[in-house]
N, C-alpha and C positions, 0 to 999 in steps of 0.2 A: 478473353476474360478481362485484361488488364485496361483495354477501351472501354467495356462494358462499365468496369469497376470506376474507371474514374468520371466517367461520365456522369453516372446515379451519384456517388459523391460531391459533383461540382453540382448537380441539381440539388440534393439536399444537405449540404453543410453549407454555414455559413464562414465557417474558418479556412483557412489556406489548404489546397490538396495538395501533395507536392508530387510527378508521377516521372522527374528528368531523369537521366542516367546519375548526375553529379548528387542529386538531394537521396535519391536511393539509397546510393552507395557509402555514403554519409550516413544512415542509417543503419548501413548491413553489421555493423559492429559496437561492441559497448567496452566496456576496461577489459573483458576478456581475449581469448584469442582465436572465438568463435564467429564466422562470419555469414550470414544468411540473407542473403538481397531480398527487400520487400518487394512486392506488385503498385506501393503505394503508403504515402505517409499525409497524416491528417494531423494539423494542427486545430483542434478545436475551439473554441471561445468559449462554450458552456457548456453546460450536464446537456443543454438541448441538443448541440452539436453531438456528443458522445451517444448518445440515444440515436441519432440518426446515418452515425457511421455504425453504429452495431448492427441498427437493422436491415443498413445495406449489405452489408460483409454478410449478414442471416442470410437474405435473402437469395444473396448471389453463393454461397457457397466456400465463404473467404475467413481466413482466419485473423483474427484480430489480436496483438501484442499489445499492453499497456508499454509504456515508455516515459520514465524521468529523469534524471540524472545522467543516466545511461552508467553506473557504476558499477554494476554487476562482472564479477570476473566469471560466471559461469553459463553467460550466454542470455539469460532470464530476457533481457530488453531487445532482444531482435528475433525475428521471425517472417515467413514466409509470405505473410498474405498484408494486410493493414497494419504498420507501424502509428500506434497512435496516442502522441507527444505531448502530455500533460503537462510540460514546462513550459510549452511558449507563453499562453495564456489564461491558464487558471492557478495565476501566483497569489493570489491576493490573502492577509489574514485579513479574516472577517468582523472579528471580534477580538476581546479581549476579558475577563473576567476577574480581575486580583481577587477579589473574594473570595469568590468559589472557583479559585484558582485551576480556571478552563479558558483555551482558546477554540477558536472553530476559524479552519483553513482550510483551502482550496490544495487539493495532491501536489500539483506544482512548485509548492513553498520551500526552496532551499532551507535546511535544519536550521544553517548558523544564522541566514537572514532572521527567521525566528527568536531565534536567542537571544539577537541584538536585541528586537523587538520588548522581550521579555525583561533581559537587565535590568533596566531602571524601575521596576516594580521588586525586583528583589527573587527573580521567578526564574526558574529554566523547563525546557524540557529534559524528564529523565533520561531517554537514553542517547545517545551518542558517539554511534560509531565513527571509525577514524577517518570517512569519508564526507564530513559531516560541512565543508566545505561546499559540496557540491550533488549531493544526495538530495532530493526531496521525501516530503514528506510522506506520498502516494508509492513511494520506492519503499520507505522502511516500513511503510504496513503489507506492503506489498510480498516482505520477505524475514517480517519481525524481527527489524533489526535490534540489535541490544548495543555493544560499543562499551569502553572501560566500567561503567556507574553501572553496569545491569544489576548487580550484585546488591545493589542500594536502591536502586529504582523502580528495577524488573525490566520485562523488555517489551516493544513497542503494544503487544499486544495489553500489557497490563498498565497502558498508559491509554487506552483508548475507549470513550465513553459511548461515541453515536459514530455511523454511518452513514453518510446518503450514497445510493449506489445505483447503478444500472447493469441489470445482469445481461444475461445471455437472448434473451426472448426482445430486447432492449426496453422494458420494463423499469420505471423508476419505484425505491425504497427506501425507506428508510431504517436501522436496524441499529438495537441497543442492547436492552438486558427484557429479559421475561418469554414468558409462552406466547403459542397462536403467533408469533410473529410472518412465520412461510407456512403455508400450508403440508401437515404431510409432515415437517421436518421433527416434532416432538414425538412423533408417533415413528419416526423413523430411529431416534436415537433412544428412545424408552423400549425397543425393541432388542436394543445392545447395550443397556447397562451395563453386564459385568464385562464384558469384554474392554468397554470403554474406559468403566473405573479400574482394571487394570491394568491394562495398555498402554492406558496414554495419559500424560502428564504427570509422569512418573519423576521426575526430576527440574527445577525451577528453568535452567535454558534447553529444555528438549523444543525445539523449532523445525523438526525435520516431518513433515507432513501435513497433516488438518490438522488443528485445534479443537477435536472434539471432546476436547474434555472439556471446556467451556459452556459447552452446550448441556450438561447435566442439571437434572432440576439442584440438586445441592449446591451448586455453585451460578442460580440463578438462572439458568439459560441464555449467558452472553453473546449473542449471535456476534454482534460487534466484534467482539475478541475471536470469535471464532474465523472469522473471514478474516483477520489478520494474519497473514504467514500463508497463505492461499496463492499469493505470485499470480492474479490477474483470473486464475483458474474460474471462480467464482462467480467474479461481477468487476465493475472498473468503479473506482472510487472515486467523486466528484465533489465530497467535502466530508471533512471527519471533525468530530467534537474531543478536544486530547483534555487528559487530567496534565496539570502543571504541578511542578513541586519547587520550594524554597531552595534558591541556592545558597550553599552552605557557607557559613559564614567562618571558619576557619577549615584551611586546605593544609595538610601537610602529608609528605611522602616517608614510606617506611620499608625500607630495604630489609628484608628476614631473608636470613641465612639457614639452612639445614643439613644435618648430615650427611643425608641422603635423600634421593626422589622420593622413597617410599614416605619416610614420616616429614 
């Protein structure tokens, strides 16, 4: 299988395959202390590349990990079949917006390089977890990261306006806010209203599952925000549209003290 695999790989990618003992095993782990050796790791160059490592991995029977930062201490960025590494090169921001204070970036984009980016317009991204060094951006939608400001900002999923994606069938999308976006899927979540509206998003950082509550007509039908916190399950993300917010212009820290845990 692992011939097969890299073979149809080195025919249809145009980005690096990487299939040695050394590049593997470089791969088999992330911040955590879970270790799983791939069959094969792909550096893509674009959404094309990624569409045709999916349909190879379909085709042959192979499972396919998204991969960024590799920060995950619970294993998320390694796996068995196709390790495939959205930092080498799809780092790029694309855009930039002050106005309608939006950027549109490629998964790849380390957080802080972002920020830098943003600074001198007077603009950050909200959230910011404390890995935010070396985290990309395709990781915290990946797993809705939030990080100290969630509380202020919300978390990644309520920082995210569009999607371009390529799912499972390797199938390109693009996905935002409104109906008719997937076929099937309006008619599948109008089918679990109340379970939905009371189940889920029951609290501002609930992050442990789907985000389907997002998908209700009352709040629009975000598909966008719904595929965030999905951890690759979904589809692989190859450029997302983020809301930006003003960074504040006076910071100060406040140490509260209390009796007790309780009040």
């Amino acid at each position: 299988m692992s011939g097969d695999l890299v073979t149809a790989l080195g025919r249809d990618v145009r980005g690096t395959v990487h299939d040695s003992a050394r590049r593997r095993a470089e791969y088999s782990s992330d911040a955590g202390n879970y270790r799983v050796l791939p069959q094969a790791v792909v550096d893509p160059v674009d959404a094309d590349d990624v569409a045709a490592t999916i349909e190879v991995a379909r085709s042959l029977g192979v499972p396919v990990t998204s991969r960024g930062g590799g920060t995950s201490i619970a294993g998320n960025a390694v796996g068995p079949g196709i390790v495939l590494d959205l930092s080498r090169h799809l780092t790029r921001v694309l855009s930039i917006d002050p106005d309608a204070r939006e950027a549109i970036v490629e998964p790849g984009v380390v957080l802080s390089n972002l920020q830098r980016r943003l600074a001198p317009l007077g603009l950050r991204f909200g959230p910011d977890p404390s890995s935010q060094d070396r985290c990309t951006i395709g990781g915290m939608i990946g797993n809705n990261a939030c990080g100290v400001h969630a509380v202020s900002y919300g978390r990644t999923s309520d920082n995210v306006h569009e999607l371009d994606l390529v799912d499972g069938r390797a199938r390109r999308l693009t996905v935002a806010a409104g109906p008719g976006q997937v076929p099937g899927l309006d008619a599948l979540v109008d089918a679990s209203l109340a379970t939905i509206r009371t189940e889920f998003g029951r609290f501002s950082r609930q992050v442990s599952g789907y985000g389907l509550q997002h998908l209700l007509p009352e709040h629009g039908r975000q598909l966008a925000r719904a595929v965030v916190g999905s951890e690759g399950t979904l589809a692989v993300v190859t450029r997302a549209r983020l809301r930006l917010v003003p960074i504040s212009p006076v910071r100060l820290l406040v140490v509260l003290g209390y009796p007790s845990m309780a009040q």
